[in-house]
C-alpha positions as CSV (number, residue, x, y, z in Angstrom):
1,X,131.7,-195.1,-94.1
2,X,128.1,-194.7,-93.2
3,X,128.8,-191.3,-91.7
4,X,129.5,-189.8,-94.5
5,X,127.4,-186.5,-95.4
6,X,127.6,-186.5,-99.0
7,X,125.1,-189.5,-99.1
8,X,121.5,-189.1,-99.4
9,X,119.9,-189.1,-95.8
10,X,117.5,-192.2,-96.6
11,X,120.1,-193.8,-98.6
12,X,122.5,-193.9,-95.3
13,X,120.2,-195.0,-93.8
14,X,120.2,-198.4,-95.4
15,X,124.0,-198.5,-95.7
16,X,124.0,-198.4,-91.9
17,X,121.4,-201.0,-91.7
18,X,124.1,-203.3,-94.0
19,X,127.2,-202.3,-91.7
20,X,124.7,-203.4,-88.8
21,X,123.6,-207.1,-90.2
22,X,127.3,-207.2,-91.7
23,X,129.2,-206.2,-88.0
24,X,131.7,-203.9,-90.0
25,X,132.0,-200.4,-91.6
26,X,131.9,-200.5,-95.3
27,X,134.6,-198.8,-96.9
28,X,134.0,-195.6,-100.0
29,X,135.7,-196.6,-103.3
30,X,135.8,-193.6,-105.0
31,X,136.5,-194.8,-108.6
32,X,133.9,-195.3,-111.6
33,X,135.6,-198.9,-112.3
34,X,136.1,-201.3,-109.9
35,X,135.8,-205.2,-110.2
36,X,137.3,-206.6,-106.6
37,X,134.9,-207.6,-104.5
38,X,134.9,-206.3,-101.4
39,X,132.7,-204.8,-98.7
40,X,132.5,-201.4,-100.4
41,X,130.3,-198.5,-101.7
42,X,130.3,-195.6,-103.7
43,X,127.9,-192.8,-104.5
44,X,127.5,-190.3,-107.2
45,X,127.4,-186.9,-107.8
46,X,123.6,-186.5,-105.8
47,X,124.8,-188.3,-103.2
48,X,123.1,-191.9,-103.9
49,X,124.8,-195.1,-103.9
50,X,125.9,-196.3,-107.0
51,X,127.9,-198.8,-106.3
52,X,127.9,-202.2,-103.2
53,X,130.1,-205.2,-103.1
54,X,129.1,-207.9,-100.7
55,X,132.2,-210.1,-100.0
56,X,130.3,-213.0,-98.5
57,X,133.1,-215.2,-98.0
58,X,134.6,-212.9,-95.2
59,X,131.4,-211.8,-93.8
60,X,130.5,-215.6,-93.0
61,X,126.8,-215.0,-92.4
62,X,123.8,-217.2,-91.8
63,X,121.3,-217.6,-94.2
64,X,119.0,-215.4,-92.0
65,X,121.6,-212.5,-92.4
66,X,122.4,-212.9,-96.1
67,X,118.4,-212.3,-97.0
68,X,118.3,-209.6,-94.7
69,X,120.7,-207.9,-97.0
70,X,118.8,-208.4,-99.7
71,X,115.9,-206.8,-98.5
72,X,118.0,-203.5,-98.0
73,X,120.2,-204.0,-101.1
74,X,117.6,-203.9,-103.4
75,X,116.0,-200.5,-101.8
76,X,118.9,-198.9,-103.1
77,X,117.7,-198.4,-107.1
78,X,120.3,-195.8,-108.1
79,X,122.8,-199.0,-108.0
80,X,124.6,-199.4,-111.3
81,X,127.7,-202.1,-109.8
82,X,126.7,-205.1,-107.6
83,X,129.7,-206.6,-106.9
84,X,129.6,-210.0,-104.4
85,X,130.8,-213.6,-104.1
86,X,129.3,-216.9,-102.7
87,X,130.9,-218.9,-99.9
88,X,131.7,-222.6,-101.1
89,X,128.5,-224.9,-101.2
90,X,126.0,-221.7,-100.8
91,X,123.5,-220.7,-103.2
92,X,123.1,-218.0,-105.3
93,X,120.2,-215.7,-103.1
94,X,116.9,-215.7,-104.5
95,X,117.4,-211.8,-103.5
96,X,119.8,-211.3,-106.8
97,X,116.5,-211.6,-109.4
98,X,115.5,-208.3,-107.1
99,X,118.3,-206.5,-108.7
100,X,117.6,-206.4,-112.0
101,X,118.0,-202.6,-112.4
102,X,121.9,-202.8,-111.9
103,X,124.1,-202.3,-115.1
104,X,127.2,-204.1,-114.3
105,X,127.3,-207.4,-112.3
106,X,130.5,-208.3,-110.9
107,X,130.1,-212.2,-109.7
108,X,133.7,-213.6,-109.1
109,X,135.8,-216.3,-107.3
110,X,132.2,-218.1,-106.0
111,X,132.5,-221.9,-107.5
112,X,129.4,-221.3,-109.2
113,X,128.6,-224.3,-111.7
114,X,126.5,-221.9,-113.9
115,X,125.7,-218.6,-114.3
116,X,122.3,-217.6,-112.7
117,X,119.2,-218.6,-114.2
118,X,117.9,-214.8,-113.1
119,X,119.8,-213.2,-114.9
120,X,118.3,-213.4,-118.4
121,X,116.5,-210.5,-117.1
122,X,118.4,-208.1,-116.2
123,X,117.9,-205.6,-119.1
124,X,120.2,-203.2,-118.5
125,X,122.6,-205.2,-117.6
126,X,126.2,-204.1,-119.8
127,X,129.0,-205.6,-118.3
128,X,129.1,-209.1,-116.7
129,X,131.9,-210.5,-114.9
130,X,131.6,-214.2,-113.9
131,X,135.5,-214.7,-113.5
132,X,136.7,-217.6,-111.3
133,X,134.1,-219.6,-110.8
134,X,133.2,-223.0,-112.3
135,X,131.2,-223.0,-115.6
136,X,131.2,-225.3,-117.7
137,X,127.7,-224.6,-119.9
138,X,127.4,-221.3,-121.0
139,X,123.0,-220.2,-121.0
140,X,121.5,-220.1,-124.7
141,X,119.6,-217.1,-123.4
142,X,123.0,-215.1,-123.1
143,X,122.6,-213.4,-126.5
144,X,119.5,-212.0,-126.1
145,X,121.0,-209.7,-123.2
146,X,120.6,-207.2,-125.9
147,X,122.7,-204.1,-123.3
148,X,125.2,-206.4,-122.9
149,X,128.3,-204.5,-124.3
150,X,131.2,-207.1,-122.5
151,X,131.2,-210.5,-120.9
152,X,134.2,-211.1,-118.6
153,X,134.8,-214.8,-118.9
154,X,138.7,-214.9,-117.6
155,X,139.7,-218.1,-115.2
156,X,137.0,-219.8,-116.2
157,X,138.9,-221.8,-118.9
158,X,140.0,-224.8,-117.3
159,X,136.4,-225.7,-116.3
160,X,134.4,-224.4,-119.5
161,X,133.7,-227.2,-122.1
162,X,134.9,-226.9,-125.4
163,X,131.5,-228.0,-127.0
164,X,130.0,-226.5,-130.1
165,X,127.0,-225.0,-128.4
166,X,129.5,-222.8,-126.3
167,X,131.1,-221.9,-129.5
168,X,128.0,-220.9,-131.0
169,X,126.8,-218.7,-128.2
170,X,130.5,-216.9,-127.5
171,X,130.3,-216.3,-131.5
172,X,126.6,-214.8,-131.6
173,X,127.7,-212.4,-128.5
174,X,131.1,-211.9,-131.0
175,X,128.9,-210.8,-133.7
176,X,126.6,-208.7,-132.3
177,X,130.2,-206.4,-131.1
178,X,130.3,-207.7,-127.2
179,X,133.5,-207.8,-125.9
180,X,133.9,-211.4,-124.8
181,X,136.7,-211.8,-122.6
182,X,137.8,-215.8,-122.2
183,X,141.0,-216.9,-123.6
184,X,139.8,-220.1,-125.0
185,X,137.1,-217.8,-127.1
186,X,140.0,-215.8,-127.7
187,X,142.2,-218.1,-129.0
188,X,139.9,-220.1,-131.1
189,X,138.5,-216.7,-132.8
190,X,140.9,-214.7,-132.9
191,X,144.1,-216.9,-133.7
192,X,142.0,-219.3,-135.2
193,X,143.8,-222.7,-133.2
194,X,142.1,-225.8,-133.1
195,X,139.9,-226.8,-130.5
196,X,141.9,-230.0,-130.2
197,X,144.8,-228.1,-129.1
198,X,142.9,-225.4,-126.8
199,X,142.1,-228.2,-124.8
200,X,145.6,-229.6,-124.3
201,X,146.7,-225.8,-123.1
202,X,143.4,-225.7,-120.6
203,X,145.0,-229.4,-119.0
204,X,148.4,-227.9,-118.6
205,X,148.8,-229.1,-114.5
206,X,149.2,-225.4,-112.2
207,X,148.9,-226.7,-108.5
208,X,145.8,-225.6,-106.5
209,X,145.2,-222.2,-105.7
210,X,147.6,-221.5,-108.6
211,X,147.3,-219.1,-112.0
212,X,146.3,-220.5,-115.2
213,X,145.7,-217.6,-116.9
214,X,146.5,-218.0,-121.0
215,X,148.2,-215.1,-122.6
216,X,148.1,-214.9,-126.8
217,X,150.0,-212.9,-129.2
218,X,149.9,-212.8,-132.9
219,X,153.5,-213.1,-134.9
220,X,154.5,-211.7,-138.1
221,X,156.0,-214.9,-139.5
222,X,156.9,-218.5,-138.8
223,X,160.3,-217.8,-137.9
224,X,159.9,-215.1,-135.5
225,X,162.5,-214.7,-133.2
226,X,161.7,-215.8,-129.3
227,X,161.7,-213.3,-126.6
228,X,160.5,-214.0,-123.3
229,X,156.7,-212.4,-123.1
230,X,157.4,-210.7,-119.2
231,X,154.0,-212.3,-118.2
232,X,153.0,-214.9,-115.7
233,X,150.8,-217.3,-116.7
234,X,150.7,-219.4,-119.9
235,X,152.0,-217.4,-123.3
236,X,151.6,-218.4,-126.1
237,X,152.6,-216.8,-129.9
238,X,150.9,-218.2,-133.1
239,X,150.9,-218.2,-136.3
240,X,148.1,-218.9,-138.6
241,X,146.2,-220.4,-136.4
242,X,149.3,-222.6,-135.2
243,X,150.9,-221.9,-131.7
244,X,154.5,-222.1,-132.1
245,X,156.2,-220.6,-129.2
246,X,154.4,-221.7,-125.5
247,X,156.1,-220.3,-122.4
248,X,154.8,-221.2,-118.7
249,X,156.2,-218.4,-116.5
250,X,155.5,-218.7,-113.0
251,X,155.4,-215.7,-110.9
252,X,158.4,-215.1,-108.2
253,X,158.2,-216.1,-104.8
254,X,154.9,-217.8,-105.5
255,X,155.5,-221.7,-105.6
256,X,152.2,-222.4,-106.0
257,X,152.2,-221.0,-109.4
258,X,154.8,-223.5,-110.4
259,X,153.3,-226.6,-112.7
260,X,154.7,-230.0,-111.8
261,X,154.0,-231.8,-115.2
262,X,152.6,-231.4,-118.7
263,X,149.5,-233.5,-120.0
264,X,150.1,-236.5,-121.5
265,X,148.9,-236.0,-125.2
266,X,151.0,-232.2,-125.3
267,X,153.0,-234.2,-128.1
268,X,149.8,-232.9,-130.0
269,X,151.0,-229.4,-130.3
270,X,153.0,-230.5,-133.5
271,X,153.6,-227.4,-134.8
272,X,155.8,-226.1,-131.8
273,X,159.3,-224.4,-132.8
274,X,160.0,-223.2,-128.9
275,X,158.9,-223.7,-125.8
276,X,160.0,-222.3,-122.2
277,X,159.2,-224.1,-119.4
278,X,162.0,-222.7,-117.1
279,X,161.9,-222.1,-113.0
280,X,158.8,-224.6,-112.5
281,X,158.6,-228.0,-110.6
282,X,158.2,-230.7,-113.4
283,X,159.9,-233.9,-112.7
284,X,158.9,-236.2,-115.9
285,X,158.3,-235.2,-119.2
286,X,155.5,-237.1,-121.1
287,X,156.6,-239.7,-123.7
288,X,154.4,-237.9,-126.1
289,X,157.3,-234.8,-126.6
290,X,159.1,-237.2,-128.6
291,X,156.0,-236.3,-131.4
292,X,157.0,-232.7,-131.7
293,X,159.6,-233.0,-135.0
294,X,159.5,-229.3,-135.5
295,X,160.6,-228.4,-132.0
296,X,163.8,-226.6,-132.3
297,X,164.4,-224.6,-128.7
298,X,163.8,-226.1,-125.3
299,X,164.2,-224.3,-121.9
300,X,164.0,-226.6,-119.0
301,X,166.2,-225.0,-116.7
302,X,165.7,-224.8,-113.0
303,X,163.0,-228.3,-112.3
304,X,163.4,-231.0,-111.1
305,X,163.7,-233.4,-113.7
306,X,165.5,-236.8,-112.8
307,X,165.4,-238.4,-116.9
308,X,164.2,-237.7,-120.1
309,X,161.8,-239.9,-121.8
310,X,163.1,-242.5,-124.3
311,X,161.0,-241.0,-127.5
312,X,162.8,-237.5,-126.4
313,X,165.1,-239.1,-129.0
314,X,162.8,-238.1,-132.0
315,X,163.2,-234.2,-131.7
316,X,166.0,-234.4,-134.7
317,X,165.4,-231.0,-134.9
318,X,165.9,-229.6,-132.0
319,X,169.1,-226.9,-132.0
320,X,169.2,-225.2,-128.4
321,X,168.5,-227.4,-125.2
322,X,168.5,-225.6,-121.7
323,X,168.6,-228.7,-118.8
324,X,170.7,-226.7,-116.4
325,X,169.8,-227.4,-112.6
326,X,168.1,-230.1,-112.8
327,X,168.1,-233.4,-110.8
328,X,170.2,-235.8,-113.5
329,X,172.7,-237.8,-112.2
330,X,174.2,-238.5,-115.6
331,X,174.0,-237.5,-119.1
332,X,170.7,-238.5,-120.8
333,X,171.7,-240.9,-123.3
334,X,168.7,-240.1,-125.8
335,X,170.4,-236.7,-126.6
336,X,172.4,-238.5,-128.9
337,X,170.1,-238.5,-131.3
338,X,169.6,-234.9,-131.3
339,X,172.0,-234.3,-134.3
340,X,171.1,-230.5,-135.4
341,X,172.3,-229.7,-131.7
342,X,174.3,-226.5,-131.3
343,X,173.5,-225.2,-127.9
344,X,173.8,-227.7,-124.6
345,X,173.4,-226.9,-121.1
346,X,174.0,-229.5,-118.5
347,X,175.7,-227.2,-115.6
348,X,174.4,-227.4,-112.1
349,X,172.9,-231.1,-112.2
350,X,174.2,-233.6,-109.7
351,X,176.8,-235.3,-112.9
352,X,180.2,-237.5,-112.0
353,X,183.6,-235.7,-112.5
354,X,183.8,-237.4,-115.7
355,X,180.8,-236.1,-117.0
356,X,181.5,-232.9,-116.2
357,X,184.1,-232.7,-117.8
358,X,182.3,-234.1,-120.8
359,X,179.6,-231.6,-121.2
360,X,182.1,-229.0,-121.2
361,X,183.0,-229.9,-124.7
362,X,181.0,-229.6,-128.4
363,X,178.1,-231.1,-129.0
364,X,179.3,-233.4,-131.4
365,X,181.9,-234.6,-129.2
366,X,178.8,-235.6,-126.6
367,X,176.5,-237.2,-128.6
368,X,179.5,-239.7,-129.5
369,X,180.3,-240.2,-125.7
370,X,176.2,-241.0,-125.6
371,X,176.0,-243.0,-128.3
372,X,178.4,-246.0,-127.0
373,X,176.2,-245.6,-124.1
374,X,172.7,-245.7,-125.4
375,X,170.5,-248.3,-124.5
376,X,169.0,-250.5,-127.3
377,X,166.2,-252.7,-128.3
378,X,167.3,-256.7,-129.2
379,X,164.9,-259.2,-130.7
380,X,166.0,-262.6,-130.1
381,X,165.3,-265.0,-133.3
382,X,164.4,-268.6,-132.5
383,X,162.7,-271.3,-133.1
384,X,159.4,-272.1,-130.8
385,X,160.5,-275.7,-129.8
386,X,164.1,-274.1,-128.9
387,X,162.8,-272.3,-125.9
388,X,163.1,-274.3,-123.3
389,X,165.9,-276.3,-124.3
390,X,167.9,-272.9,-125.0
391,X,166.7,-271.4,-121.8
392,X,165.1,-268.1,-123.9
393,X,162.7,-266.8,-120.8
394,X,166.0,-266.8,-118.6
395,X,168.2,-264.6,-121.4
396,X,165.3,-262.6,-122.3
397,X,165.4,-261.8,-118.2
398,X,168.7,-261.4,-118.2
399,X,169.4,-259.1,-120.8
400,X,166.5,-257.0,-119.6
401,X,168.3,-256.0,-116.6
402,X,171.6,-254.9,-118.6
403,X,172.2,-251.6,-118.2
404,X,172.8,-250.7,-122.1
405,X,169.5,-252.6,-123.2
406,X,166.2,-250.6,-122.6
407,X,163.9,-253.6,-124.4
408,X,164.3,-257.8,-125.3
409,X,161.8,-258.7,-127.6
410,X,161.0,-262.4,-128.9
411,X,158.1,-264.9,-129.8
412,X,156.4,-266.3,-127.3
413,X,154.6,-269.7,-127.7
414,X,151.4,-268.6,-127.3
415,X,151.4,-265.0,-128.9
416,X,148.2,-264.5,-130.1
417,X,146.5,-262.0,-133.1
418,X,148.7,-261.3,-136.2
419,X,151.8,-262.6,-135.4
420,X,153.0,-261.1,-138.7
421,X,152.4,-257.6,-138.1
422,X,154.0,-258.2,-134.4
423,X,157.2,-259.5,-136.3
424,X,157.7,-256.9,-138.6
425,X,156.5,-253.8,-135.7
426,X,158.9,-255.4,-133.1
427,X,161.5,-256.1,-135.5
428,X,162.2,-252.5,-137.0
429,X,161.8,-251.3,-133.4
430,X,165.2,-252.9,-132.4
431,X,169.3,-252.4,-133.4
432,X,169.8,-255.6,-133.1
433,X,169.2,-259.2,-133.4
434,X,170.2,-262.6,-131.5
435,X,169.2,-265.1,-133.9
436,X,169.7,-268.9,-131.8
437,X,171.2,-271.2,-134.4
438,X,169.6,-274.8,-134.5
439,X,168.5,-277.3,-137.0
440,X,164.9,-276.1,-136.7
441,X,165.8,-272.4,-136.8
442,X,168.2,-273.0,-140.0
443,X,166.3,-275.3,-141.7
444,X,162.5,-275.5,-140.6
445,X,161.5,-272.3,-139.0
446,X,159.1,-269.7,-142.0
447,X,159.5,-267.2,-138.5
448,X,162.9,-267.5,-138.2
449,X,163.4,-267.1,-141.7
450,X,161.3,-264.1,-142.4
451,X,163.0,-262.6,-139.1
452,X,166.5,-262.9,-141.3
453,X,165.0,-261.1,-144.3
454,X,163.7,-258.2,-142.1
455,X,167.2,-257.9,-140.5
456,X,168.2,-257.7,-144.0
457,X,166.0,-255.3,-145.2
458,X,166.0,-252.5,-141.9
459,X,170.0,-253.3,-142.2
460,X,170.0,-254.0,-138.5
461,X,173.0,-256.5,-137.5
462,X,172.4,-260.2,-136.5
463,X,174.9,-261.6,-133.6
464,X,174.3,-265.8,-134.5
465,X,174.4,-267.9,-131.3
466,X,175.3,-271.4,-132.7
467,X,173.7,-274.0,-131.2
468,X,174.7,-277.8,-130.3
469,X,173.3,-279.6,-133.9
470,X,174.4,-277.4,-136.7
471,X,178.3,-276.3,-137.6
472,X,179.4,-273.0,-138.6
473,X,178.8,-273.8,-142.1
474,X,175.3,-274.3,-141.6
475,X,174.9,-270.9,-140.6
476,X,176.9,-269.3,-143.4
477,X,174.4,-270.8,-145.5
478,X,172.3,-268.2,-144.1
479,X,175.2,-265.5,-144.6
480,X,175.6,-265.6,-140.3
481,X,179.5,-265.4,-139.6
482,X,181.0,-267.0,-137.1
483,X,183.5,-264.0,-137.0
484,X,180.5,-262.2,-135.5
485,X,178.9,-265.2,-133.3
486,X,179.2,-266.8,-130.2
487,X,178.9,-270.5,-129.1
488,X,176.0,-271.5,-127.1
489,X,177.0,-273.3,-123.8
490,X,173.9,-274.7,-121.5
491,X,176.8,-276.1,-118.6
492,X,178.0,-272.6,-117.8
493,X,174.9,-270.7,-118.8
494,X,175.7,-267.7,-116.2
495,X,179.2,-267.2,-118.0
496,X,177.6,-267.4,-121.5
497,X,174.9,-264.4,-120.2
498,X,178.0,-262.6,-119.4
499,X,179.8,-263.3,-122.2
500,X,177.2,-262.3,-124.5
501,X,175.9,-259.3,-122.8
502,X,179.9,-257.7,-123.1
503,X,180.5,-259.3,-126.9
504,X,177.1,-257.1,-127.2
505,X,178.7,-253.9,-125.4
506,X,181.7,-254.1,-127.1
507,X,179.6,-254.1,-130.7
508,X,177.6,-251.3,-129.7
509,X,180.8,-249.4,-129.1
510,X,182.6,-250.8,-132.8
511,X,179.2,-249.7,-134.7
512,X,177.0,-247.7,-134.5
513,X,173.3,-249.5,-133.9
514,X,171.2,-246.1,-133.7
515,X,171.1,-245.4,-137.5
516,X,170.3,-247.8,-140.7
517,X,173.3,-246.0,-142.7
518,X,176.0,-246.1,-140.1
519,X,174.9,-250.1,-138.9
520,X,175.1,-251.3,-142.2
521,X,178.6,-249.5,-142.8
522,X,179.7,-251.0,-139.7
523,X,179.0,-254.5,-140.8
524,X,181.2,-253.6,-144.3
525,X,183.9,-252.6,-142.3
526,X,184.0,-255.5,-139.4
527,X,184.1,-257.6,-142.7
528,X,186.3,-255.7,-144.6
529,X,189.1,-256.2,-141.2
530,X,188.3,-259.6,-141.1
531,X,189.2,-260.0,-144.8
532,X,192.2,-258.0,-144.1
533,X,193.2,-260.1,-141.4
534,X,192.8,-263.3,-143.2
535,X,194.7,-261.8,-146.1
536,X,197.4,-261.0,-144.0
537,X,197.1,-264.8,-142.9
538,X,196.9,-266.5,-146.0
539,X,200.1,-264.3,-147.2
540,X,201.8,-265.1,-144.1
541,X,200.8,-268.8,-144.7
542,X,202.1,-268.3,-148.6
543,X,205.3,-267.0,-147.7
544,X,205.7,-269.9,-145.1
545,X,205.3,-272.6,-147.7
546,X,207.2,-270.4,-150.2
547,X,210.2,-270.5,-147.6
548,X,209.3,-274.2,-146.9
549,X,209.4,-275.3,-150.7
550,X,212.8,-273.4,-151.2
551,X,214.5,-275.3,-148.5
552,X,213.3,-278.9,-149.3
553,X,214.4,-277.7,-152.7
554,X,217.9,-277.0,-151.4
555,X,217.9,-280.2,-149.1
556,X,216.8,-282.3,-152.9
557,X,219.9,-280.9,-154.5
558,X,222.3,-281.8,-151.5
């Protein structure tokens, strides 16, 4: 208050002057350190002020106004802290170059794009804060501040480029002993993590008004134990330069801390072993999580997600998965691939009675369940004068809506750039192949022959669809059994779409399409029952004739 008798007679003076312009009383802060800005003073021992904070925002003045505190701020030269912020779209007053003399400048939460030009010469100056505002350029002239002693950089990291010339100048200040408080700085310096990867954590999505501030801790060795950090923000643990555990903890009661996705190129984080993403909003995963193979804890619990992307199915080795209270309305069928799976939460998401009672039991015991269920790529083999006659653009748009198949793949007539490449990329992409048997296709077709060979090679199974000109023996000429084919039928071509599309759920179910080992098995031992069964047959056949030949015997010797 301006009333107060410990401060120098002239210098109340001005502070009553200040109140006056500002319409309120100023409030004492009687503390040595204090960085929130605020309508506030302090004095020292003698009675002079030491310490003003400005908070322009509230005080919502005119320009007038603002420059008439300036002129009575800068009469006040035992100041050591200025603290004040900017009102959105203001400038900084020309009034600031005036207080040069001040030690620590406290310039927060003001949008500013840059720090002021004016202060390059402020040669006292020892601590600058410049938290929450906008920067993206950091000043070469900021190491020649030669009192500086610590720049406060904190909330500035979403907006402050990663360039080398920031790098530089945050090292030279790092050299010559300045504190330098910014967690990208930080984290590049200290921890020693790429900049590549500092800039996925600065993209991580908080909603506005939100915190984004990054926490960093160092760990003792690569398979540290996780613990939950206790902070709200982003946390992160590294290693050698390599952040391995990330958790995003949003602060309770605050929804606006909550992120609602990741970016889309956080699969770049590679060497990730657990991450905790637990009580936030996120809805969708990016496709790009399927690139972290190391991953081996996930905690999703409590979001809102609805599906999991269809690349999820690369995190082998992944151990512990937390999806509880979610928004699935079934199991995700790519966590069938998740074979080093030990711990699985599903509870509390919106599942059928069935399911329920399915995620109750091992994980092994799941990931079977999932597998008949998966969805899987096909890649129909023709020949290019086939399609219309064999109606390919209507099966390929059939089988696309199927439930169980995520992807059709074949070769259009005018499929331009190297068709090779295109073959062999689409071909180890899928589980299985449709191959439309015709004279062309047999007998005349290089694609449709090097399409058989790559089947052969990535051991992925071939259903043949025989078509009206060739026989059954045509295709075993290209080892396609008709124990494992269909017929193809142009009169009732709805019925053969069905037909096909349940022959194809039905192998999914006897054989395993997801892995080269287990599909190539499967083949052996659909074989292997059909040999059976036509050994049974034949015997059957042979006893029949045996029994046959002993009674025309017996009829001879009548």
């Amino acid at each position: 208050m301006s009333d107060d008798k410990r401060i120098n007679k002239d210098e109340r003076k001005t502070l009553e002057e200040i109140e006056r312009i500002c319409g309120i009383p100023f409030r004492r802060v009687n503390m040595t350190a204090y960085n929130k800005v605020e309508n506030l003073f302090n004095i020292d021992e003698n009675g002079f002020i030491n310490m003003l904070g400005f908070d322009l925002k509230k005080l919502d003045l005119d320009e007038e106004k603002i420059n008439l505190l300036g002129d009575f701020a800068k009469q006040l030269k035992s100041i050591e802290t200025f603290l004040f912020n900017i009102p959105e779209g203001k400038k900084v007053p020309e009034w600031l170059k005036d207080l040069n003399f001040v030690k620590e400048l406290i310039l927060r939460s003001s949008n500013l794009p840059a720090i002021p030009e004016c202060i390059k010469d402020f040669k006292n100056l020892k601590t600058l804060f410049i938290t929450g505002n906008r920067i993206a350029k950091l000043p070469e002239w900021l190491p020649t501040l030669n009192g500086l002693k610590w720049l406060n950089l904190n909330d500035t990291t979403q907006t402050l480029d990663l360039t080398s010339s920031n790098m530089d100048i945050l090292r030279a200040l790092h050299e010559k002993n300045i504190k330098v408080s910014d967690p990208t700085f930080n984290l590049h310096i200290n921890f020693g993590v790429p900049l590549e990867h500092i800039e996925i954590i600065k993209k991580i999505s908080w909603k506005k008004d939100g915190l984004n501030r990054v926490f960093s801790e160092k760990l003792d060795s690569i398979d540290a134990p996780w613990r939950d950090p206790g902070k709200y923000g982003v946390n992160l643990r590294i290693f050698d330069g390599k952040i391995l555990h990330l958790s995003i903890t949003q602060q309770l009661g605050k929804e606006e801390t909550k992120i609602n996705d990741l970016p889309e190129d956080f699969g770049k984080l590679q060497d990730l072993t657990i991450i905790s993403l637990t009580g936030n909003k996120i809805n969708a995963l990016p496709e790009s999580i399927g690139e972290l193979k190391n991953l081996k804890q996930l905690m999703l619990s409590d979001n809102q997600l609805i599906s999991l992307p269809e690349l999820f199915v690369n995190l082998t080795s992944l151990q512990k998965l937390d999806l509880s209270n979610n928004k699935f309305n079934q199991i995700p069928t790519q966590l069938w691939a998740l074979t080093e799976l030990t711990e699985l939460n599903l509870t509390g998401n919106d599942l059928s009675s069935e399911e329920n009672t399915i995620i109750q039991k091992v994980p092994d015991l799941i990931r079977e369940y999932l597998r008949k269920k998966a969805t899987i790529r096909v890649f129909i083999s023709h020949a290019v004068v086939d399609f219309e006659s064999y109606r390919i653009g209507d099966l390929v748009n059939y089988l696309k809506k199927q439930k169980e198949i995520s992807e059709v793949y074949f070769c259009e007539a005018d499929l331009a750039g190297n068709i090779d490449e295109w073959m062999l990329d689409a071909v180890q992409k899928c589980q299985l192949i449709l191959f439309i048997g015709t004279k062309k296709s047999v007998f005349n077709s290089v694609d449709c022959a090097n399409e058989l060979q790559l089947a052969d090679k990535f051991s992925i199974p071939i259903i043949p669809i025989k078509g009206y000109d060739v026989d059954w023996s045509n295709l075993a000429e290209k080892n396609l059994s008709r124990e494992l084919g269909l017929e193809f039928d142009k009169d009732n071509f709805d019925a053969f779409c069905e037909d096909l599309y349940k022959y194809i759920e039905n192998f999914k179910r006897e054989i395993n399409l997801m892995e080269k080992k287990e599909r190539r098995q499967g083949i052996i031992d659909i074989y292997e029952r059909f040999r059976l069964i036509l050994d049974e047959v034949m015997s059957d056949i042979n006893r029949k004739l045996d029994s046959l030949g002993q009674r025309l015997a017996k009829l001879e010797n009548k």
